[in-house]
N, CA, C and O atoms as CSV, one atom per row, in Angstrom:
chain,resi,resn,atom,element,x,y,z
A,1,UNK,N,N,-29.886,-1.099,13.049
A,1,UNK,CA,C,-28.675,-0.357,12.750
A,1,UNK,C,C,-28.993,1.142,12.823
A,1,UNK,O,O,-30.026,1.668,12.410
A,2,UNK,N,N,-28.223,1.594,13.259
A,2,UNK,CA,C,-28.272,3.208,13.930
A,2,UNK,C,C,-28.011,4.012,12.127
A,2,UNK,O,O,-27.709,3.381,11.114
A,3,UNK,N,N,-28.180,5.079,12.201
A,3,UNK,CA,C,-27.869,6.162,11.102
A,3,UNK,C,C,-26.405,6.399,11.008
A,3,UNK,O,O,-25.838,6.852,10.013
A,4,UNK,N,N,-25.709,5.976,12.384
A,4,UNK,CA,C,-24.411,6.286,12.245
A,4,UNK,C,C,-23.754,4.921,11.672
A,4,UNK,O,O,-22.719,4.904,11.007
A,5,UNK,N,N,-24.500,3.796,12.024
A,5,UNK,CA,C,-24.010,2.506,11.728
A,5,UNK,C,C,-24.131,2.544,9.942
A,5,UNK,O,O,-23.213,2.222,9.187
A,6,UNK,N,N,-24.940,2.827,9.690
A,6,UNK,CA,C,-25.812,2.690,8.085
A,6,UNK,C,C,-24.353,3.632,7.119
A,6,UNK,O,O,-23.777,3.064,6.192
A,7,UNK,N,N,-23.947,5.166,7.589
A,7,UNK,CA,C,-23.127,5.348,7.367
A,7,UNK,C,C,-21.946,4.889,7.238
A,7,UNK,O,O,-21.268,5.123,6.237
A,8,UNK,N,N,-21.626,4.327,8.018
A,8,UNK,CA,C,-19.883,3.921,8.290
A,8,UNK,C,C,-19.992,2.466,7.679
A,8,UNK,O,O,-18.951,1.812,7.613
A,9,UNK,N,N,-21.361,1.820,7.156
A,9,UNK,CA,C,-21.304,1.069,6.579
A,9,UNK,C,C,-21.079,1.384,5.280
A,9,UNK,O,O,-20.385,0.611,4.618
A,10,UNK,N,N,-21.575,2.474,4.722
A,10,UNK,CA,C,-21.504,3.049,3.309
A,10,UNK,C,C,-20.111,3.156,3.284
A,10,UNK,O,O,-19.517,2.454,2.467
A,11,UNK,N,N,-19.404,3.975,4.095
A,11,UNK,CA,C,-18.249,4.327,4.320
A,11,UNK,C,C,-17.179,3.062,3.848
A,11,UNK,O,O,-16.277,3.380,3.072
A,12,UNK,N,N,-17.233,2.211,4.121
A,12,UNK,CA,C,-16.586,1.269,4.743
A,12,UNK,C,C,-16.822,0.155,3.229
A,12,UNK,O,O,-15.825,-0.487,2.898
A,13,UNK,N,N,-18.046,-0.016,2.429
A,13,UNK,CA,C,-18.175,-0.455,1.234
A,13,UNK,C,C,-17.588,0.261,0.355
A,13,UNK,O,O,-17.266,-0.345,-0.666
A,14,UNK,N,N,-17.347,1.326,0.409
A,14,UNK,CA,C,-17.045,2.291,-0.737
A,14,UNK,C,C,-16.050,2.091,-0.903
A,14,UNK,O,O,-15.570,2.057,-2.036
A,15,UNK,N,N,-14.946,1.753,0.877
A,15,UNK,CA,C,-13.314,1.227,0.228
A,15,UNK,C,C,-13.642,0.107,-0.001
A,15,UNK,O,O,-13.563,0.140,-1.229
A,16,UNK,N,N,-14.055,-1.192,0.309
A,16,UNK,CA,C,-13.990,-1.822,-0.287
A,16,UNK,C,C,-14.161,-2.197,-1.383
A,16,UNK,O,O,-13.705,-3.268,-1.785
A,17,UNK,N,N,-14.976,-1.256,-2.228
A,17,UNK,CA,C,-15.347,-1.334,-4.051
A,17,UNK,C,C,-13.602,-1.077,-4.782
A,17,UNK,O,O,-12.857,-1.503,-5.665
A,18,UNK,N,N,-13.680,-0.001,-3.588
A,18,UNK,CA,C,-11.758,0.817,-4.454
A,18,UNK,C,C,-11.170,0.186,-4.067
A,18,UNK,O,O,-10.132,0.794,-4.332
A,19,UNK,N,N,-10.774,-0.858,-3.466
A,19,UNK,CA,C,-9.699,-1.815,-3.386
A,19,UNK,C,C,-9.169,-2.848,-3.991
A,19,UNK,O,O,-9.778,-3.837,-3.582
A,20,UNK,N,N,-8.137,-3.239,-4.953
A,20,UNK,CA,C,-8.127,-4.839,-5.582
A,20,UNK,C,C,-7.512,-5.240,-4.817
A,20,UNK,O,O,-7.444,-6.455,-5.000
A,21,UNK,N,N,-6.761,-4.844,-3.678
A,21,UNK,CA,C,-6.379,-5.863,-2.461
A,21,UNK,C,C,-6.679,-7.288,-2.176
A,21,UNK,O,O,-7.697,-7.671,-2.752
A,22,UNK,N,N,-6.188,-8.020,-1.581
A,22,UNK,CA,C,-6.685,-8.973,-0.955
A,22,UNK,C,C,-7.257,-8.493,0.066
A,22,UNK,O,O,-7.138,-7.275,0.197
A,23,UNK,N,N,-7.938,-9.132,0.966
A,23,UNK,CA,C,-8.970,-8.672,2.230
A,23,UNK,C,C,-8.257,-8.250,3.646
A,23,UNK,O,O,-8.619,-7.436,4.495
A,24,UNK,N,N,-6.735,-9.385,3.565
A,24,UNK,CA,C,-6.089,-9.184,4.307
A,24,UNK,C,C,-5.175,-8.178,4.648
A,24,UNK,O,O,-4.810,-7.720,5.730
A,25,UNK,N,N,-4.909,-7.956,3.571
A,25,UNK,CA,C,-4.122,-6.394,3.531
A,25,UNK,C,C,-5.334,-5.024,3.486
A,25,UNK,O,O,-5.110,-3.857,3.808
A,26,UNK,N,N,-6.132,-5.381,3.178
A,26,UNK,CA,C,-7.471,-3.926,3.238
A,26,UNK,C,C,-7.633,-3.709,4.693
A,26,UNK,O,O,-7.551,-2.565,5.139
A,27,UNK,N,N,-7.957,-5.169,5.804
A,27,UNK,CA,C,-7.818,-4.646,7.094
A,27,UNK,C,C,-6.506,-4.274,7.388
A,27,UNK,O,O,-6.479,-3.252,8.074
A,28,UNK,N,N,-5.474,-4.704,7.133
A,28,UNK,CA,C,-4.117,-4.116,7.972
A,28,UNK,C,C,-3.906,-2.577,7.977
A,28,UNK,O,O,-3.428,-1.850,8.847
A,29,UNK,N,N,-4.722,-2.118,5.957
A,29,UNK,CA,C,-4.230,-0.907,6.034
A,29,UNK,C,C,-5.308,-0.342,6.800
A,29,UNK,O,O,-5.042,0.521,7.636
A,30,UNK,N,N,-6.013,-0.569,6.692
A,30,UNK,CA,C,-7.409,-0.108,7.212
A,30,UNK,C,C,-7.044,0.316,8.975
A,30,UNK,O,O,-7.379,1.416,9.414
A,31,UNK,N,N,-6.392,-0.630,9.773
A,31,UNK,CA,C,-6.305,-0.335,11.052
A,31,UNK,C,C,-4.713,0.141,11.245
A,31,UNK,O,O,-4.355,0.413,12.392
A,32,UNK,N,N,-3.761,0.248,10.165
A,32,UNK,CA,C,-2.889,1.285,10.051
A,32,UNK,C,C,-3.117,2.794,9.823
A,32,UNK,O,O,-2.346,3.640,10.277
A,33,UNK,N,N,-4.529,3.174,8.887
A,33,UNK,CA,C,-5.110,4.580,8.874
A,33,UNK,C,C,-5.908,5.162,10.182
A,33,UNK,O,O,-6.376,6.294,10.307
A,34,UNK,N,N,-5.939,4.090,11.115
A,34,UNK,CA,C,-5.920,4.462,12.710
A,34,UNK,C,C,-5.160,5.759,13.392
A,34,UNK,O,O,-5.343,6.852,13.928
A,35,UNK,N,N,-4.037,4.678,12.906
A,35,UNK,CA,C,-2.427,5.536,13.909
A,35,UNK,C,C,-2.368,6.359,12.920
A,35,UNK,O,O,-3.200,7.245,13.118
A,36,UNK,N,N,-1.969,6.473,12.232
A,36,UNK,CA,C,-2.685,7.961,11.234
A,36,UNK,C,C,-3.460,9.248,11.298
A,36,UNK,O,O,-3.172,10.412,11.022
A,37,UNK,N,N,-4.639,8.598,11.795
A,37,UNK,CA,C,-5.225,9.580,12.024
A,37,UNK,C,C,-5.274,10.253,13.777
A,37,UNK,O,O,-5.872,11.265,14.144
A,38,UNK,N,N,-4.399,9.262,14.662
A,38,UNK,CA,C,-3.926,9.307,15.882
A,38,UNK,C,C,-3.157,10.238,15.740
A,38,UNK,O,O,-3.293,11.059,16.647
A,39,UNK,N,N,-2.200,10.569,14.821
A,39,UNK,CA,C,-1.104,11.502,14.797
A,39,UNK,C,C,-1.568,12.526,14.177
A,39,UNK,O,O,-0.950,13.590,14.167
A,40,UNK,N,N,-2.562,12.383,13.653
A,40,UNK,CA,C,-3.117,14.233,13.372
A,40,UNK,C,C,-3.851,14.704,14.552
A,40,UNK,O,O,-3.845,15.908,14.806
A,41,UNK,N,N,-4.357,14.039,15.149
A,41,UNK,CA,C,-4.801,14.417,16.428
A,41,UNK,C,C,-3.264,14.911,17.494
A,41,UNK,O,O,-3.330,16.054,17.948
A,42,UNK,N,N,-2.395,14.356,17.738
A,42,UNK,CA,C,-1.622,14.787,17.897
A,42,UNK,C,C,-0.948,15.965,17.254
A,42,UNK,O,O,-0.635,16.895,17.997
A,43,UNK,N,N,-0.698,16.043,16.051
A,43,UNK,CA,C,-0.629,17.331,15.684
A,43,UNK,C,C,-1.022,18.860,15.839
A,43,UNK,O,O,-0.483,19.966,15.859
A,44,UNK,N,N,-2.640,18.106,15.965
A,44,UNK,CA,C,-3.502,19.184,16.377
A,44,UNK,C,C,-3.505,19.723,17.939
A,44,UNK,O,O,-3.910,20.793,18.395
A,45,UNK,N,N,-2.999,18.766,18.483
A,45,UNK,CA,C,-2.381,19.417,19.910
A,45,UNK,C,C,-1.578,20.307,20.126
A,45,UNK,O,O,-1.747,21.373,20.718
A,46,UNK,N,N,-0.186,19.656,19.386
A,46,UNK,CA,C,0.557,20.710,19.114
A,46,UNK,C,C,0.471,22.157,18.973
A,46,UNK,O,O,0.975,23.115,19.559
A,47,UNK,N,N,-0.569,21.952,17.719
A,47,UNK,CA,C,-0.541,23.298,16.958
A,47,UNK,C,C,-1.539,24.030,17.851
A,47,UNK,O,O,-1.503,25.259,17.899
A,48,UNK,N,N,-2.462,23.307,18.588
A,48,UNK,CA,C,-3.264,24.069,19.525
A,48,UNK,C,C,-2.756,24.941,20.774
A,48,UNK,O,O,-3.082,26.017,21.277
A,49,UNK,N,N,-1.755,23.905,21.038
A,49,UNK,CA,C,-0.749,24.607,22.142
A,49,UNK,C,C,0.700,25.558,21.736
A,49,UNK,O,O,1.550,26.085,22.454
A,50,UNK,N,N,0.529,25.495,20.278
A,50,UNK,CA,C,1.329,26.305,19.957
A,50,UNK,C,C,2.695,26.023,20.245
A,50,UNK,O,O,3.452,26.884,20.694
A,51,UNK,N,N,3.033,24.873,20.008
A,51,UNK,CA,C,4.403,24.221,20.833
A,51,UNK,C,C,5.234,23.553,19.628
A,51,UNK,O,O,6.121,22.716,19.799
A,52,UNK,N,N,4.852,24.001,18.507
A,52,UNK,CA,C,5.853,23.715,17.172
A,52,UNK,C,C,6.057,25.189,16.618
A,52,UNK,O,O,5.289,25.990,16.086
A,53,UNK,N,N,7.697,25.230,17.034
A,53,UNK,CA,C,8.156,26.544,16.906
A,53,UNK,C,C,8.360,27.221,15.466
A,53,UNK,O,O,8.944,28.303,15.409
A,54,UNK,N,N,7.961,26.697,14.488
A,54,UNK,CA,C,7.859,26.532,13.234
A,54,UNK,C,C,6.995,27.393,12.733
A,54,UNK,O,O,7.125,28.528,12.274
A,55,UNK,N,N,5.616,26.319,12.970
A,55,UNK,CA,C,4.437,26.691,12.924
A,55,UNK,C,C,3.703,27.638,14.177
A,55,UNK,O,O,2.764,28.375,13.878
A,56,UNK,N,N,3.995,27.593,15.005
A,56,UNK,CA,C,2.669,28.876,16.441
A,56,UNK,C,C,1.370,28.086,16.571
A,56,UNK,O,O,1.202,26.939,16.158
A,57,UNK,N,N,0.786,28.583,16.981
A,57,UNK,CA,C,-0.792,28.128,16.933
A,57,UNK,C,C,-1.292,28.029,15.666
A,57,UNK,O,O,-1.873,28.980,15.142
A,58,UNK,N,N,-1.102,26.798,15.021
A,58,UNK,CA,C,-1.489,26.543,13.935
A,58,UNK,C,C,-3.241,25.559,13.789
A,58,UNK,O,O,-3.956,25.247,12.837
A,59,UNK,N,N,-3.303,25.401,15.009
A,59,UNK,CA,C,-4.758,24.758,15.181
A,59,UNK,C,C,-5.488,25.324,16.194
A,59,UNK,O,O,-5.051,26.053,17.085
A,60,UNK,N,N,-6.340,25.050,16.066
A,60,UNK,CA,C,-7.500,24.865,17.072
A,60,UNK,C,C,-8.271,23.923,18.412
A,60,UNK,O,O,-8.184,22.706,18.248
A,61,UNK,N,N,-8.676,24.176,19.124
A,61,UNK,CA,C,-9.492,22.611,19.876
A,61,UNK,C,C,-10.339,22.132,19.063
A,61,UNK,O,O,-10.561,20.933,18.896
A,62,UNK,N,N,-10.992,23.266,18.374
A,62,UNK,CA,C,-11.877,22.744,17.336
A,62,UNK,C,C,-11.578,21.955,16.289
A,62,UNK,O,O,-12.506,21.308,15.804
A,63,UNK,N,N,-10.317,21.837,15.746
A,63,UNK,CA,C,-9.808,20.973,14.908
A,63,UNK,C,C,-8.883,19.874,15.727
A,63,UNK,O,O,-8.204,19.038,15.131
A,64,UNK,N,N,-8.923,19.948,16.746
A,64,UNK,CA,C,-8.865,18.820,17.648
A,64,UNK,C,C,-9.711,17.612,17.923
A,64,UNK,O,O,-9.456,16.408,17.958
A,65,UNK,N,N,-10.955,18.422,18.135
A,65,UNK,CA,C,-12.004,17.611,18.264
A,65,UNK,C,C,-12.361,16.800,16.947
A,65,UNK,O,O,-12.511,15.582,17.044
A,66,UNK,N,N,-12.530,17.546,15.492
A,66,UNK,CA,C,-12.358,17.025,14.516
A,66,UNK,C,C,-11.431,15.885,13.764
A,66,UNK,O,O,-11.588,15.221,12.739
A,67,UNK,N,N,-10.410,15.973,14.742
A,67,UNK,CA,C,-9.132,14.705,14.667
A,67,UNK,C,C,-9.878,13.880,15.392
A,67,UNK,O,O,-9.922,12.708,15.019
A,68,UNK,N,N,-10.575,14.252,16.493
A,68,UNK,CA,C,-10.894,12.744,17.635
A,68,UNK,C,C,-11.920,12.169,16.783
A,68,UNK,O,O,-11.710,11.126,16.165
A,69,UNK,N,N,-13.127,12.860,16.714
A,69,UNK,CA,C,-13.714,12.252,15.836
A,69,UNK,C,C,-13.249,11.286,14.095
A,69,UNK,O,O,-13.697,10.191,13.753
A,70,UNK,N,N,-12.513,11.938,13.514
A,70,UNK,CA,C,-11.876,11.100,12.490
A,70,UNK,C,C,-11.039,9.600,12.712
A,70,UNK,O,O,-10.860,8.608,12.005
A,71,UNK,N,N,-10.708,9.938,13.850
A,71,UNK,CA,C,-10.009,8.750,14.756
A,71,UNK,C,C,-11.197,7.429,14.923
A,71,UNK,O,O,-11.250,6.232,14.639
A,72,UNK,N,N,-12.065,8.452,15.556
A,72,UNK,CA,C,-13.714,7.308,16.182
A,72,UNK,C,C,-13.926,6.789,14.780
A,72,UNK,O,O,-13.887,5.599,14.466
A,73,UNK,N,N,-14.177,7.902,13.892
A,73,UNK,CA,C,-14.656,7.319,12.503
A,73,UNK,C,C,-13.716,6.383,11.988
A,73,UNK,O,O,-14.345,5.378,11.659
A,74,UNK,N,N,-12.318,6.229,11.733
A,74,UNK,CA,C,-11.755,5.418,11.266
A,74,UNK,C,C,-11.183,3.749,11.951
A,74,UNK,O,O,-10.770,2.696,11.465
A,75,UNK,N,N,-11.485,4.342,13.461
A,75,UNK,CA,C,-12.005,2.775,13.660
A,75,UNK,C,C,-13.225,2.058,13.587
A,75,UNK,O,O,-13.099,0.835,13.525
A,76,UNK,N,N,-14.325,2.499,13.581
A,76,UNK,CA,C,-15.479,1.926,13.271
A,76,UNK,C,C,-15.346,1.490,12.163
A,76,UNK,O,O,-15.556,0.289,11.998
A,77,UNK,N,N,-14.928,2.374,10.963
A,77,UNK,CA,C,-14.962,1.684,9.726
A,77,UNK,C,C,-14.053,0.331,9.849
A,77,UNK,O,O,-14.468,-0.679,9.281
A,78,UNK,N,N,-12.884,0.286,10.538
A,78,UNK,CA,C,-12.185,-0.565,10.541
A,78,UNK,C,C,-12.421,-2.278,11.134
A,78,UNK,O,O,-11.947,-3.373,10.831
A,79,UNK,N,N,-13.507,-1.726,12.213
A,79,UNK,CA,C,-14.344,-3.055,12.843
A,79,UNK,C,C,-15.117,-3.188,11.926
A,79,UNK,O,O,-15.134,-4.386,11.644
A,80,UNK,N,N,-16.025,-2.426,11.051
A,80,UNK,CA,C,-17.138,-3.054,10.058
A,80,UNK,C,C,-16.542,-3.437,8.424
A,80,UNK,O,O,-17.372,-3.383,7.516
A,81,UNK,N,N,-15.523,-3.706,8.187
A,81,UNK,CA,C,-14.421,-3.756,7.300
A,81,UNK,C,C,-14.026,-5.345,7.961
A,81,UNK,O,O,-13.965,-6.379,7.297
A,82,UNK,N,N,-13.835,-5.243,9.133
A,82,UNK,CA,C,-13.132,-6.442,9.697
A,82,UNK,C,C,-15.002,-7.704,10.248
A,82,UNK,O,O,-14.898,-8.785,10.826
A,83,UNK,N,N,-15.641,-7.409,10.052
A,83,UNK,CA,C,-16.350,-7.806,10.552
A,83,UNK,C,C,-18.069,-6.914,10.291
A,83,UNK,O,O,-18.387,-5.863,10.849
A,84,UNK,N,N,-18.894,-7.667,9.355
A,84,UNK,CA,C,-20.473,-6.805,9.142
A,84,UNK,C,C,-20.803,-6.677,9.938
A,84,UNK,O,O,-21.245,-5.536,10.078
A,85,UNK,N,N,-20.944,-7.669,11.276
A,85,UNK,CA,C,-21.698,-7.473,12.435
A,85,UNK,C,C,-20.928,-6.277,13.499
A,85,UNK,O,O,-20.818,-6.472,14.710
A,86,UNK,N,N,-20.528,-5.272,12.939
A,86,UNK,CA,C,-19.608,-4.429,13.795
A,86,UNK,C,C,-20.518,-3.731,14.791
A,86,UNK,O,O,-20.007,-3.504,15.887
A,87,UNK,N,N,-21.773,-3.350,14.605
A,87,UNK,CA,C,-22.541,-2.896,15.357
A,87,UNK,C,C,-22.942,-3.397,16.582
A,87,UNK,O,O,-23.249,-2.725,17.566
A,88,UNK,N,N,-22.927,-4.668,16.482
A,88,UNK,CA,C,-23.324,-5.885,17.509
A,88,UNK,C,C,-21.714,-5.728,18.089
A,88,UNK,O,O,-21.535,-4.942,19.019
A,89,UNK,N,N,-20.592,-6.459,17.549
A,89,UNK,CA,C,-19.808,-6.242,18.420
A,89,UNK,C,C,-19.234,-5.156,19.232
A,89,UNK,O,O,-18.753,-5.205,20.364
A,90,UNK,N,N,-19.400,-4.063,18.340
A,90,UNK,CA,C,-19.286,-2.731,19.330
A,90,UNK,C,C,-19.922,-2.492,20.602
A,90,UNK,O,O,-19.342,-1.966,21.551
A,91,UNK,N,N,-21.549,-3.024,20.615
A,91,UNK,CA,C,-22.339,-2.699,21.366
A,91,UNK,C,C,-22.196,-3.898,22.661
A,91,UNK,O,O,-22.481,-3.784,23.853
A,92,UNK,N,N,-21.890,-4.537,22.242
A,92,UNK,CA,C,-20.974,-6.080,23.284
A,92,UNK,C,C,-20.185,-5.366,23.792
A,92,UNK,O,O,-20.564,-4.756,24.792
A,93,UNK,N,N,-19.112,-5.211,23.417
A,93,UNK,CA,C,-17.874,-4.357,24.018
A,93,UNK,C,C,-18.165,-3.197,25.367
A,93,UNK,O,O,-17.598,-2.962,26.434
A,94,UNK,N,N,-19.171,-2.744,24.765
A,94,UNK,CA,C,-19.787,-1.162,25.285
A,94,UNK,C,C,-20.139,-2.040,26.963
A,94,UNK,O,O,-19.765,-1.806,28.112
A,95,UNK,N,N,-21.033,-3.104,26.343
A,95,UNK,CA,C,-21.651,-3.530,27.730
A,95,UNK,C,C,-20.740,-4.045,28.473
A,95,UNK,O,O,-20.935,-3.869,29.675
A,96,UNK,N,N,-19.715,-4.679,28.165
A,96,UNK,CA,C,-18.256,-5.576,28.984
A,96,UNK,C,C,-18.162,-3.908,29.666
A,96,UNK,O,O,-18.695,-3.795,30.771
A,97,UNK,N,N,-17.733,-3.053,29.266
A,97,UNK,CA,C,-17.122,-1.590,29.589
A,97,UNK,C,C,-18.020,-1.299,30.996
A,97,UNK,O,O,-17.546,-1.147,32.122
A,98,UNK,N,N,-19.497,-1.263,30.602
A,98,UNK,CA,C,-20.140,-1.035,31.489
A,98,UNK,C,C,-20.021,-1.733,32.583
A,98,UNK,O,O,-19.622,-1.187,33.612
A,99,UNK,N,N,-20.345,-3.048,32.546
A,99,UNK,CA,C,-19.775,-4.420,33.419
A,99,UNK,C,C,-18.588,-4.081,34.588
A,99,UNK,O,O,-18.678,-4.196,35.810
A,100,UNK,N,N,-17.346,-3.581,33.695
A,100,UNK,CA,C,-16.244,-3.728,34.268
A,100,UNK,C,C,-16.012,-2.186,35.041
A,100,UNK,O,O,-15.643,-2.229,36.215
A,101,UNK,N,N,-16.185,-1.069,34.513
A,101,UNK,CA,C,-15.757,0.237,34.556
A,101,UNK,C,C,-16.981,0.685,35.101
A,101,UNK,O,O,-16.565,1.759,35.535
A,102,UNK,N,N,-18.191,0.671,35.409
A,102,UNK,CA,C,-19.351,1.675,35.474
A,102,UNK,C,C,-20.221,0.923,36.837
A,102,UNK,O,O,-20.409,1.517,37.898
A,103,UNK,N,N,-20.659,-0.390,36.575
A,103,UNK,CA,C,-21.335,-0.859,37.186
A,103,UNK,C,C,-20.364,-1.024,39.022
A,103,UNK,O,O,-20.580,-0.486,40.108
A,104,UNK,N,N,-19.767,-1.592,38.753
A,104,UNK,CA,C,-18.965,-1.458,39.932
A,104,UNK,C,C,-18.652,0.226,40.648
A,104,UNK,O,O,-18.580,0.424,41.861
A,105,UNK,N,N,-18.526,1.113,39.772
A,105,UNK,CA,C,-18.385,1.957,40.276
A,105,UNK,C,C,-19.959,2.640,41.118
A,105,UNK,O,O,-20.224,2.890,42.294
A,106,UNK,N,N,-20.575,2.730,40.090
A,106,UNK,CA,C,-21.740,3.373,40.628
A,106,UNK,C,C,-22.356,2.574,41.830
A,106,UNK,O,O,-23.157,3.143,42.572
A,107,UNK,N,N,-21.911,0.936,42.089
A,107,UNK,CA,C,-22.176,0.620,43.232
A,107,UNK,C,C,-21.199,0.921,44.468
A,107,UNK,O,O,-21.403,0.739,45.668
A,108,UNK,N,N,-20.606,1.195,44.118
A,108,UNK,CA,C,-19.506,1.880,45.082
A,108,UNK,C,C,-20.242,3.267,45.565
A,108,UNK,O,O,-20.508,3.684,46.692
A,109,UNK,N,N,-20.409,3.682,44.570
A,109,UNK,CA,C,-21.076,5.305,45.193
A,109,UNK,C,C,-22.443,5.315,45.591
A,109,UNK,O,O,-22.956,6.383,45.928
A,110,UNK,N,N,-23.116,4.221,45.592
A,110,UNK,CA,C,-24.259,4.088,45.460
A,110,UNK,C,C,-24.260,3.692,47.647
A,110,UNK,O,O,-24.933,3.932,48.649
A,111,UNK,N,N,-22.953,2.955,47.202
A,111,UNK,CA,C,-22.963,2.052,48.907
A,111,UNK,C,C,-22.473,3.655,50.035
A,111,UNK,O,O,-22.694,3.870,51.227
A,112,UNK,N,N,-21.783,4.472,49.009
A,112,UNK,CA,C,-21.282,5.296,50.181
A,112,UNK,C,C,-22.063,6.359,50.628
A,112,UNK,O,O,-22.018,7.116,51.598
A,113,UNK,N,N,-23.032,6.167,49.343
A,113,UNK,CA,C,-24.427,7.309,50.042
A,113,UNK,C,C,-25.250,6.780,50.893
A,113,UNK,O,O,-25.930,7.582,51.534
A,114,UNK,N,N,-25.448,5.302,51.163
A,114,UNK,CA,C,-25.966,4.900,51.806
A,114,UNK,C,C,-25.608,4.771,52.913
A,114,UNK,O,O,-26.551,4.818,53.704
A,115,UNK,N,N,-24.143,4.547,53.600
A,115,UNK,CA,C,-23.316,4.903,54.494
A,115,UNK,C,C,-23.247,5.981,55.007
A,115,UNK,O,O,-22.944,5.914,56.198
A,116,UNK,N,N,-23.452,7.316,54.488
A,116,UNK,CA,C,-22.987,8.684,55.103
A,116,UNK,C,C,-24.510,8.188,55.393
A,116,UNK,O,O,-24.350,7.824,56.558
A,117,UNK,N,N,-25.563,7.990,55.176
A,117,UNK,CA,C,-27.035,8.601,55.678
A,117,UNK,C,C,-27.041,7.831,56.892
A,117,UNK,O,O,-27.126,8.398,57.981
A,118,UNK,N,N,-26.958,6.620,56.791
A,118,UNK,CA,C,-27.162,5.852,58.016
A,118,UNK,C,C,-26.222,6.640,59.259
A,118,UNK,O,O,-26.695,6.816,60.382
A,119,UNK,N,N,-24.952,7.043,58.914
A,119,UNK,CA,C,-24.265,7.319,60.066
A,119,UNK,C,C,-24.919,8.815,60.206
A,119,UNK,O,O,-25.015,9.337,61.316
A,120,UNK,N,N,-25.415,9.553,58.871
A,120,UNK,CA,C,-25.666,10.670,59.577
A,120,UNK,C,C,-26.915,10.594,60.585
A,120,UNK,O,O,-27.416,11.568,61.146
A,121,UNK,N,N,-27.233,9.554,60.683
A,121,UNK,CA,C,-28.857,10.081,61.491
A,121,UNK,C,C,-28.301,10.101,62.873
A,121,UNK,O,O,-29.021,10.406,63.824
């Protein structure tokens, strides 16, 4: 388990100590504080672009980036909340990604460098 995993595990026990919930409702809210934190990221667009006539440039990219990240953070907690082995399944996922999105590609580019050389000679 990574330092970031070990965290978001702490993270992620700590609501569960504060909760008398049932389990089932701790994940729902849990992956409802998602879209939540989706819309402060959105916010922070806004206010970055200065496009809430209200407010002006009320943010930053830098507090943009700080939304994306809170976002990353609050779904991780939400897979290791939904599941201990979240690390493992994350890292499954990662490799399907690679599989589907990466590997194919880089053989694609891999074939067309090999193509321009042959024709260039």
């Amino acid at each position: 388990m990574t330092d970031t995993w070990q965290t978001i595990a702490r993270l992620a026990g700590r609501l569960e100590d504060h909760s008398t919930l049932p389990r089932e409702q701790r994940i729902l809210l849990q992956l409802l504080k998602i879209q939540e934190e989706a819309g402060e990221v959105a916010e922070a667009v806004i206010g970055a672009m200065g496009q809430n006539p209200r407010k002006g440039l009320s943010h930053t990219w830098e507090d943009v980036e700080a939304e994306v990240c809170d976002v990353i953070v609050t779904g991780m907690v939400a897979l290791t909340r939904m599941n201990p082995e979240a690390a493992t399944v994350f890292a499954r996922h990662m490799e399907g990604i690679v599989a589907r999105d990466l590997s194919k590609a880089e053989d694609a580019a891999a074939g067309s460098a090999v193509g321009v050389t042959e024709h260039g000679r």
